[in-house]
N, C-alpha and C positions, 0 to 999 in steps of 0.2 A: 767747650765744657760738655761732657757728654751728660745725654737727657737726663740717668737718674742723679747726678749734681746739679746741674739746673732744675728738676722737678724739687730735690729737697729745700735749694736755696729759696723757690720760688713758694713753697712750705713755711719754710722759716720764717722770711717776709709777712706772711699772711698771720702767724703765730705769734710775732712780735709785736701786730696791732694790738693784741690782745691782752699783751703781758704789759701792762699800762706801767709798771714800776721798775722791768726791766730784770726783775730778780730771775728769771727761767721759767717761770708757773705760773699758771693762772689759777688765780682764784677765783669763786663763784661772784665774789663781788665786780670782781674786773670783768668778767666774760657778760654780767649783767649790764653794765656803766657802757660797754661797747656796743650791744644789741641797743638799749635803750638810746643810745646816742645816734646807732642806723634808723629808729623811728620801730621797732621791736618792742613792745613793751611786755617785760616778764619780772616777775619777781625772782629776788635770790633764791628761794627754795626750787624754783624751775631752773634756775642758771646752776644750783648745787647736784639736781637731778642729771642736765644736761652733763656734765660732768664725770657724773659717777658712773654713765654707762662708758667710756675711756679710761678711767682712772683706774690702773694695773697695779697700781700699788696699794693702796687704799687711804692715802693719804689727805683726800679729800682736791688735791690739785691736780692741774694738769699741766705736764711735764712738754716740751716739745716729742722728744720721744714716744709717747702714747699719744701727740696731734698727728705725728709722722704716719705711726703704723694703724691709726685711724684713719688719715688720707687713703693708706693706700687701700686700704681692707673695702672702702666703700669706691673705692676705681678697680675692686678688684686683682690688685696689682700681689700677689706673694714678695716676700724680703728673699734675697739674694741668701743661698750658701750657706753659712758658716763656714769659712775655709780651714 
């Protein structure tokens, strides 16, 4: 598997803790229930902030998609081409 398929799968993985219901999004309530469950303790208005600096749509959730090009933007990593 080359690295950037294994860095996203291993993305996914990390993104799928989070997505407590499995629909593809996180909502601030979920991203809360996770943090408070590591021993993090924040309220939903902080887990809806946290959010909003990634949310590219403005949807209020977060997509894998805006977790992905969040991962990489703080590894510094740029997105491949468009071919």
């Amino acid at each position: 598997m080359p690295a950037e398929e294994a860095a996203r799968a291993e993305a996914r993985e990390i993104f799928d803790r989070f997505d407590l219901n499995g629909d593809g999004r996180v909502t601030p309530e979920e991203l809360r229930q996770v943090l408070v469950d590591s021993g993090i303790d924040v309220e939903t208005g902080d887990a809806r902030r946290l959010i909003s600096l990634q949310d590219r749509t403005g949807d209020g959730l977060l997509s894998f998609e805006e977790f992905w090009a969040a991962r990489r933007e703080m590894l510094g990593e740029r997105p491949p081409a468009a071919s």
